[in-house]
C-alpha angles and dihedrals in degrees: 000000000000116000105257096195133005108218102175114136103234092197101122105232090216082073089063103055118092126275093258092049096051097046091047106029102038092033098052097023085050105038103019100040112024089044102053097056082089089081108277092296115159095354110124131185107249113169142341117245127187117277113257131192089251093055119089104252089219080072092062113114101226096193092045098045086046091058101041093043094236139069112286119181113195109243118211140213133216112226097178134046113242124205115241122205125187111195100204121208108213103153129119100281085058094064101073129096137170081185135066093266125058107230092245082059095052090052098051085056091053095042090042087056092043097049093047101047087045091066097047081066083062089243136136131267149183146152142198121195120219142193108146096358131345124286145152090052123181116182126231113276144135130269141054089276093075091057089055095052081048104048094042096048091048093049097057124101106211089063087070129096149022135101123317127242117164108160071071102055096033078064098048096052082046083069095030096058104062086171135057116273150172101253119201111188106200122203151105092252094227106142137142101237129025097222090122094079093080082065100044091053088051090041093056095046084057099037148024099253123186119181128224112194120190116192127173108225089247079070085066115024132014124206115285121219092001092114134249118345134200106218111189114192107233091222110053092014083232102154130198134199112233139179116228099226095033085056113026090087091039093052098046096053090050093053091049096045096057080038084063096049096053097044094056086037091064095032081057087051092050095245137129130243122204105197106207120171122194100244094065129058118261109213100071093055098042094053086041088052099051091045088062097043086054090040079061094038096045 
């Protein structure tokens, strides 16, 4: 079922912290912390700076603080640009909310947020979009006029649908990236086979791959005691009759279960997962996320 209207609000939210936030938080969580999960690569100590209640205290420079009699943080400084690709789900599975937002809108707001506050680091970045194979590419470079390719391509309609392969896709941007790059996949990992994690394994020895994955809370639970249910797959269109109480158990274990699968999947590649759902913000748990992965990396 084609997408009728796209309703996501591309308005980045790192816009809409305060000066201070943005300056220390996207500055240090972008530059400091997403880029040096590859591995550390152009990224050079510059200066020390006093320790704040927004900083990571596993940032804080012990022997430095100790001399100077206050808390000091080591601040870094990129020294090469890095490509950026964002691998976009926008197939069928995608298009289905019990919130106010379809899961394909949520995403566009993440991603919108993500891909702005990735340029203001002065790197390069670039997205495809995929359903049944990969299409609409843009390859990683510099400039604004990357994020308005971005942000026109993501907010039309017609982009949206059809089945999902992304072992398929996983293999296209394979042949698309001919330099190393940060690689978000960004999905809700819902797919019929599991042939794609072949890809993924070759995908993460070339490259540095975090996954963002965006589920509705119907993915995971279904309503108890609220009666019989059709559930149509959004794939094949199959639907099946259920009972609420029979199937909620049932359903929950199974989700788990495959939860489960894909968190110690990527763990074996040596990615990371970030596991949003649509019923919760974004931004807290993404900064969050990229002050842990530099905390590692530091």
């Amino acid at each position: 079922m084609p997408l009728k209207e796209f309703k996501a609000k591309l308005i980045p939210e790192i816009k809409e912290l305060n000066v201070y936030a943005r300056k220390n938080l996207l500055s240090t969580a972008m530059a400091g912390e997403i880029m040096s999960t590859l591995k550390g690569r152009g990224i050079e100590f510059e200066d020390y700076r006093d320790y704040t209640v927004q900083d990571d205290a596993q940032r804080i420079d012990w022997r430095a603080s100790k001399r100077s009699q206050r808390l000091l943080v080591r601040e870094y400084k990129l020294e090469i640009n890095f490509n950026v690709f964002f691998l976009i789900d926008v197939s069928e599975s995608m298009l289905f909310a019990s919130t106010n937002k379809l899961k394909c809108e949520y995403a566009a707001e993440l991603i919108t947020s993500l891909y702005y506050g990735i340029l203001q680091t002065g790197n390069s970045i670039g997205f495809g979009l995929f359903n049944e194979a990969l299409f609409e590419i843009v390859k990683p470079a510099l400039g604004k006029k990357q994020f308005y390719m971005f942000t026109k391509v993501i907010s039309t309609a017609a982009n949206y649908g059809g089945e999902k392969n992304l072992a398929k896709a996983l293999q296209q941007t394979l042949s698309v990236l001919d330099k190393r790059a940060l690689i978000f996949i960004v999905s809700d990992f819902l797919t019929p086979d599991d042939n794609w994690i072949d890809f993924l394994k070759i995908l993460a020895e070339r490259h540095e791959v975090i996954g963002l994955m965006i589920r509705d809370p119907r993915d995971m639970h279904i309503p108890k005691d609220t009666g019989q249910f059709i559930l149509q797959d959004p794939f094949s269109n199959e639907k099946i009759y259920i009972d609420s109480n029979q199937y909620y158990n049932i359903y929950e274990e199974f989700n788990i279960k495959q939860l489960n699968l894909l968190r110690s999947m990527f763990k074996h590649y040596r990615s990371d997962l970030l596991e949003l759902t649509t019923d919760k913000p974004f931004i807290d748990p993404i900064l969050k996320f990229f002050r842990k992965r530099g905390g590692r990396w530091r």
